[in-house]
N, C-alpha and C positions, 0 to 999 in steps of 0.2 A: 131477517136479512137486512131490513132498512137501519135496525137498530146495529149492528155490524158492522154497517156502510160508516154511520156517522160516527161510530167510536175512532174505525181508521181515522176517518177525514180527522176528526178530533187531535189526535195522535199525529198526524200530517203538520197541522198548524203550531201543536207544541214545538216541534223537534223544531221546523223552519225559528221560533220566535227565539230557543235556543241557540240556535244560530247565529241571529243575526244579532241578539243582545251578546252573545259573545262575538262575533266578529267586530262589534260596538265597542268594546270593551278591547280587545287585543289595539283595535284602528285609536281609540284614546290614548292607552299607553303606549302604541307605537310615535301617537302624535308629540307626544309629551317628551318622550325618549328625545324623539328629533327635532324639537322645539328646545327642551335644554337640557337635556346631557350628549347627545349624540358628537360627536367631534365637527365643527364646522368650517375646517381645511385640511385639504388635501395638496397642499404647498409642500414642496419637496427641501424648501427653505428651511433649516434649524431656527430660527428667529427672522421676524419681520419686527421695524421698527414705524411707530404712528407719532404725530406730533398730536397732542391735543391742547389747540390756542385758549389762550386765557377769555372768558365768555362762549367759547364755543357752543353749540344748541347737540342736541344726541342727534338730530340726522347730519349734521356734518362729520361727528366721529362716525358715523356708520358709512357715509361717505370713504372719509380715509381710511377706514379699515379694507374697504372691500379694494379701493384702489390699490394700497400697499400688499393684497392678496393674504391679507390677517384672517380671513373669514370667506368664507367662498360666495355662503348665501344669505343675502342683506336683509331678508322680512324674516326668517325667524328672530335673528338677534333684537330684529326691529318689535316683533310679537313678545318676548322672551320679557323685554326689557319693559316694558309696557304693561305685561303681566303682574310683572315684580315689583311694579312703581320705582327702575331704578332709570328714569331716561333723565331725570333734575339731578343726578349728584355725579356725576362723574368730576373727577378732579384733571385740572389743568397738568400739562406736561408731556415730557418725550417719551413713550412705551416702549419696552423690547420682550413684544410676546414670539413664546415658545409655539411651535408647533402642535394640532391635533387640541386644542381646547376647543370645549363646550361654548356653549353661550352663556349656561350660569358663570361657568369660569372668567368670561371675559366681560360679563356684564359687574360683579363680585369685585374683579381687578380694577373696573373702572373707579369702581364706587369706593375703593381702597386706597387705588394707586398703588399697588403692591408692586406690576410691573416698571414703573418708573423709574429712568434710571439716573443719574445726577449726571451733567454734564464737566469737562472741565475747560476751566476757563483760566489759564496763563495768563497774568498781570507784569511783563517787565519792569524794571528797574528803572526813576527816568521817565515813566510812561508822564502826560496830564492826564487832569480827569477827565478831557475831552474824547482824550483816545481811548482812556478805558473804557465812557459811556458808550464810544462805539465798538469796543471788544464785546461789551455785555451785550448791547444789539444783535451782534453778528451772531455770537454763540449761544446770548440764552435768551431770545427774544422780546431781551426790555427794551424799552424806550428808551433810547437817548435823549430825547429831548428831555422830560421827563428828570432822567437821571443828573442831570445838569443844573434844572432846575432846582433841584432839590439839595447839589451841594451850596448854593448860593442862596439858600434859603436861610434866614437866620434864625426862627424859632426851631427847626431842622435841627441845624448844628447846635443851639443850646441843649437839646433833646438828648446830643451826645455828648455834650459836657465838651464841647470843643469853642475856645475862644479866640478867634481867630477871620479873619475877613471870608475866609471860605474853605471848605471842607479838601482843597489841593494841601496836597505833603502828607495826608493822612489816612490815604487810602492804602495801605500796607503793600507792597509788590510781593505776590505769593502766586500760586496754583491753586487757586478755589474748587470747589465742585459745589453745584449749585442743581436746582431739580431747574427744568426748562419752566420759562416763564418768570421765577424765584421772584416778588415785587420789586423795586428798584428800591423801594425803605429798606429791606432786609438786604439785599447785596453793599448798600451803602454799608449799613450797622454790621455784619460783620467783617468787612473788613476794618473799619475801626478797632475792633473787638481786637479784633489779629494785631494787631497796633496798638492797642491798649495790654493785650499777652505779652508783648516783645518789651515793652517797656515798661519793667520792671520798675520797684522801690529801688533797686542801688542807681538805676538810671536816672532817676528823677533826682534822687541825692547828689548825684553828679553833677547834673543841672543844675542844682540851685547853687554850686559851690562855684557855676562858672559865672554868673549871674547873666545867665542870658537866660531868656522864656522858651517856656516849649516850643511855642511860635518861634523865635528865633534859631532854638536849633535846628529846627525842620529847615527853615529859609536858610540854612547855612548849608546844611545837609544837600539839601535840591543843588545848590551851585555845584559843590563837590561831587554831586551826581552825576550833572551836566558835565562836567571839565576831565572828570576821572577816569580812564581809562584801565589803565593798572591796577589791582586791589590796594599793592604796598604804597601807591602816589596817594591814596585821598585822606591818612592821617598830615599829610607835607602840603599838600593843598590846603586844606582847610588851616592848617599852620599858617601859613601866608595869610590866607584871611583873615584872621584873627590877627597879626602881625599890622597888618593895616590898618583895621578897626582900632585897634589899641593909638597906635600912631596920627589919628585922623586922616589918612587916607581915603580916597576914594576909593571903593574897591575894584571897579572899572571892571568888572565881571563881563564876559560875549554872552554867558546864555541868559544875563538879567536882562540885558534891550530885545534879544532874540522873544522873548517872553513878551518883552513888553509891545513887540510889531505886532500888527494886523494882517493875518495870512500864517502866522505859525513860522518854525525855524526857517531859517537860510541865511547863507554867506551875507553876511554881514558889509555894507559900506562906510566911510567914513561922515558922509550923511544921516547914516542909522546911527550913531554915536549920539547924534544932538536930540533925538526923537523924545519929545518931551513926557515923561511917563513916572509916575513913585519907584516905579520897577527897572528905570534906569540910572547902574550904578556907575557911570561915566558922566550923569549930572548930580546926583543926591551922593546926601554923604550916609555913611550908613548903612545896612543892611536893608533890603527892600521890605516893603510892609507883609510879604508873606512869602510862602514857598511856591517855587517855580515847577514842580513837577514833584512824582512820588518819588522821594527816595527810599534807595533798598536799607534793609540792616547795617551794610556794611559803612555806608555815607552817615547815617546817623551816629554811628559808634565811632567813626572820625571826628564827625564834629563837636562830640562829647570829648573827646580823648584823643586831642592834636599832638602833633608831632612841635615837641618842644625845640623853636630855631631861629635862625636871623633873617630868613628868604624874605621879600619882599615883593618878589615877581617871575614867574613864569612863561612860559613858551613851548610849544612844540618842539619836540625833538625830529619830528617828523617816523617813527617805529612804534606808535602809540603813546609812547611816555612824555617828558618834561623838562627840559633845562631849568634851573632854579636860580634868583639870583638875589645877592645881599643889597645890590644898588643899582639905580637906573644905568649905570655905563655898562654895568654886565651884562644886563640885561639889555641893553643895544646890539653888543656885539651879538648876544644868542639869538635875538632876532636876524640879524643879518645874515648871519648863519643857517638858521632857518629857511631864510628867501633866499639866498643862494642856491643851497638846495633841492629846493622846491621849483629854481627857475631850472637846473641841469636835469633834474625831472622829467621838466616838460619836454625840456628840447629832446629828449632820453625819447620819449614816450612818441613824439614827433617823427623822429625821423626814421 
């Protein structure tokens, strides 16, 4: 009977150790399940988007995940990732995860950037590099300062083979997509690049047959940037220009002194006229020493390829276009015409 007793008992202790090494084993892979493959949001959102800043640490991405509701629950992805030794490589940028991912998945994605999705960034026509720096700021979180600094850098610009006082007129006006954060080296260089694509071998043959510098066409460019309103006016503008130049003219250009004030554009006085500056063409004779803003394709391909004529001076017409004229008396009268105008306008507008 005793020997009976302990076989059960014996039998007792097996099945329980059976048990509990198996309920050990089911509670592991259950753990493991839900530590990383298990889905860790229950977001009824088809995509949540996360920034992740350039330097960021992996508890601040786990931060903005759980904030933006990418992840329901912060310690496994935090255990998952730490397991995996992936909490040192996440790459910088804007995310747009999908719904129902794991923690390998979204630990995998960091460490990839799979998710990442390229921002776009609009460059107008016109713009400086002031403003683009702070277009890039706003949308793909680089520095301006920074980017500034670096157009006015000179070993910089020799890097891109650009000879010139500073990297203005050659930042191409386009719609970029860029990853968030992109360095400010690489948004610089490719848009160069885009500007070095546009400008072709027959363009550069062009050039040398007018004998102005690249640097010159671009500063010719940029006026007709500034002044052009109409596509079909900036071949007849930039004509003028040239008409002048040839002539020794001053080219007595608004947006070369507008460039050259402290504070950026504005209505102009006859005080601003005298403001001593290389970039004011109302005292130098000559083309300014560089471009005044980024001109688009269309300004540079005018200033290549003018409008062959006798104009010497222009004006508003006041509907966006031009009066044009062969000599200062014309061009008086078009001016007065203009302020005429401009004065039954206001009273218009007044009363």
């Amino acid at each position: 009977m005793t020997a009976g007793r302990q076989s059960k008992g014996k039998g007792s202790v097996s099945r329980w150790l059976v048990v509990i090494v198996a309920g050990a084993v089911i509670a592991t892979i259950l753990g493991v399940y839900v530590v990383f493959w298990a889905p860790n949001t229950t977001s009824l959102a088809s995509e949540r988007a996360i920034i992740v800043p350039r330097g960021s640490s992996f508890k601040v991405a786990l931060d903005s995940m759980k904030a933006a509701g990418v992840i329901d629950v912060r310690w496994t992805l935090d255990l998952a990732g730490r397991i995996l030794g992936l909490t040192k490589t996440i790459k910088t940028g804007k995310y747009l995860f999908p719904r129902g991912l794991s923690n390998y998945e979204i630990l995998t994605d960091l460490a990839e950037g799979k998710s990442r999705v390229l921002v776009a960034l609009p460059i107008p026509e016109g713009w400086r590099m002031e403003r683009v720096a702070l277009q890039c700021g706003r949308l793909l979180g680089a520095d301006p300062q920074r980017f500034i600094a670096l157009c006015d850098q000179q070993s910089f610009r020799q890097s891109l083979g650009i000879d010139a006082p500073s990297i203005e007129g050659y930042l191409l006006p386009d719609t970029y997509r860029f990853l968030w954060q992109t360095s400010e080296e690489e948004i610089i260089e490719r848009m160069v690049q885009e500007f070095r694509k546009f400008y072709v071998d027959s363009l550069r043959v062009r050039q040398e047959s007018s004998s102005l510098s690249l640097n010159q066409v671009l500063t010719l460019a940029s006026i007709v940037e500034a002044e052009a309103v109409l596509d079909r006016e900036r071949p007849v503008i930039a004509g003028v220009y040239l008409n002048r130049l040839k002539k020794r003219m001053r080219l007595e250009a608004d947006p070369t002194v507008q460039f050259a004030l402290p504070g950026g554009p504005r209505r102009l006085t006859y005080s601003d006229l005298r403001f001593v500056s290389p970039y004011n063409t109302y005292l130098n004779y000559g083309l300014p020493p560089g471009p005044i803003n980024s001109p688009g394709r269309k300004s540079i391909l005018a200033a290549l390829y003018p409008e062959n004529h006798s104009y010497l001076y222009f004006v508003a017409d006041g509907t966006g276009g031009h009066i044009f004229s062969k000599s200062y008396s014309e061009h008086r009268k078009a001016v007065q015409s203009y302020r005429k105008m401009r004065r039954e306008a206001a009273k218009t507008s007044s009363s």
